[in-house]
N, C-alpha and C positions, 0 to 999 in steps of 0.2 A: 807624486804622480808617477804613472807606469809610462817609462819613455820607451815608443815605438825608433825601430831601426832603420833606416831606410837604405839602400841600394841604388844601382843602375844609372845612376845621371849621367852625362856627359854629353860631349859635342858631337852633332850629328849634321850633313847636308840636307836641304830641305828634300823633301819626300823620302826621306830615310826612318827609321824604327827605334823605339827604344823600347826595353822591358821595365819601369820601377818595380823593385818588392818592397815591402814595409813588412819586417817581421818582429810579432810580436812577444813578449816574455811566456815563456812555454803555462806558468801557472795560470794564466789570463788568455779565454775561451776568443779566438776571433771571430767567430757568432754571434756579434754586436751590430748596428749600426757599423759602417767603416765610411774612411772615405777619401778621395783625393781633392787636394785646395793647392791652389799656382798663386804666387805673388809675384810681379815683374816691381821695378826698380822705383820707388814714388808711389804703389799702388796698391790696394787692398786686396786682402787672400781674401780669393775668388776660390768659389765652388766649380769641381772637375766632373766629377762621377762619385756617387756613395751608391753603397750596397745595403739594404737592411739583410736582419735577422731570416727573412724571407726568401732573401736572396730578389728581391725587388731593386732595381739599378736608375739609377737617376741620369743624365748626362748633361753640361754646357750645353747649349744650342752652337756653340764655336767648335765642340771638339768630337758631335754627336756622328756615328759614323765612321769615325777614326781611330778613338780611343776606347777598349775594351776593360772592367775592372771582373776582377773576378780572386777570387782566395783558394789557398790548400791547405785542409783543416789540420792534416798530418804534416805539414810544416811547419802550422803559425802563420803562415806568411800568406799576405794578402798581395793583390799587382794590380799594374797600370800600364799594361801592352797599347805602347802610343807607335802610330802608324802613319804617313801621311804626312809627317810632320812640316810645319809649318814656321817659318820664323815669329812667326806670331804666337808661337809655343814657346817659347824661351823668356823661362820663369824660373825661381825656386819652386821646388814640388814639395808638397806634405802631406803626411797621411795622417789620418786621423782615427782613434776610436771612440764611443761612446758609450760608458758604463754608467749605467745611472743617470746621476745628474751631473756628473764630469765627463770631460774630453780632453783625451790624450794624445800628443801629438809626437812628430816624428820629428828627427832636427832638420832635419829638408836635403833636397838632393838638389844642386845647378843643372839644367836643363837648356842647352845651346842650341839653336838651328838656326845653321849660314854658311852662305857659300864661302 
C-alpha cells in the first residue's frame, strides 16, 4: 500500500486552530477521492471532510463550518485547517486516499483540545 504522511497534530486551547497536511508520495496524483476520518478512544474512524476528483467537499455535520479541506497539486500535500476547535475535536486524525478499489491511509496525527 502507498503510506500517506501526515503532520500538524498537537495540543491546542479550545477555540484555537490547527493546520493537518497529509502528503503524499510524489509518483502518486493527489487528484483522487481524499479525505479526513477522526477516531476518539473506544470509537470508530468517523468521516471529517473528503474532497473528490472534482473538487466536491463533503463535511461532518459536527465540524461543518469550522473545518476547511483543501489540497496543493504542486506539493502532494492535501490539509485540514481546523478552526474553532472544540474539545470534542480530540481524536486521532487520518487521511485517506482512494485509487481504484484501494484506500490508503496515513499513520494518524493526536489531535488535543483543552483548557
Amino acid at each position: 500500500q502507498v503510506q500517506l504522511v501526515e503532520s500538524g497534530g498537537g495540543s491546542v486551547q479550545p477555540g484555537g486552530s490547527l493546520r493537518l497536511s497529509c502528503a503524499a508520495p510524489r509518483t502518486i496524483s493527489i487528484f483522487y477521492t481524499m479525505g479526513w476520518y477522526r477516531q476518539e478512544p473506544e470509537g470508530h474512524r468517523e468521516m471529517v471532510a473528503t474532497i473528490t476528483s472534482t473538487d466536491r467537499t463533503n463535511y461532518a455535520d459536527s465540524v461543518e463550518g469550522r473545518f476547511t479541506i483543501s489540497r496543493d497539486k504542486a506539493k502532494n500535500t492535501m490539509y485540514l485547517q481546523m478552526s474553532s476547535l472544540e474539545p470534542e475535536d480530540t481524536a486521532v486524525y487520518y487521511c485517506a486516499l482512494q485509487r481504484g478499489n484501494d484506500i490508503y491511509w496515513g499513520q494518524g496525527t493526536q489531535v488535543t483540545v483543552s483548557s
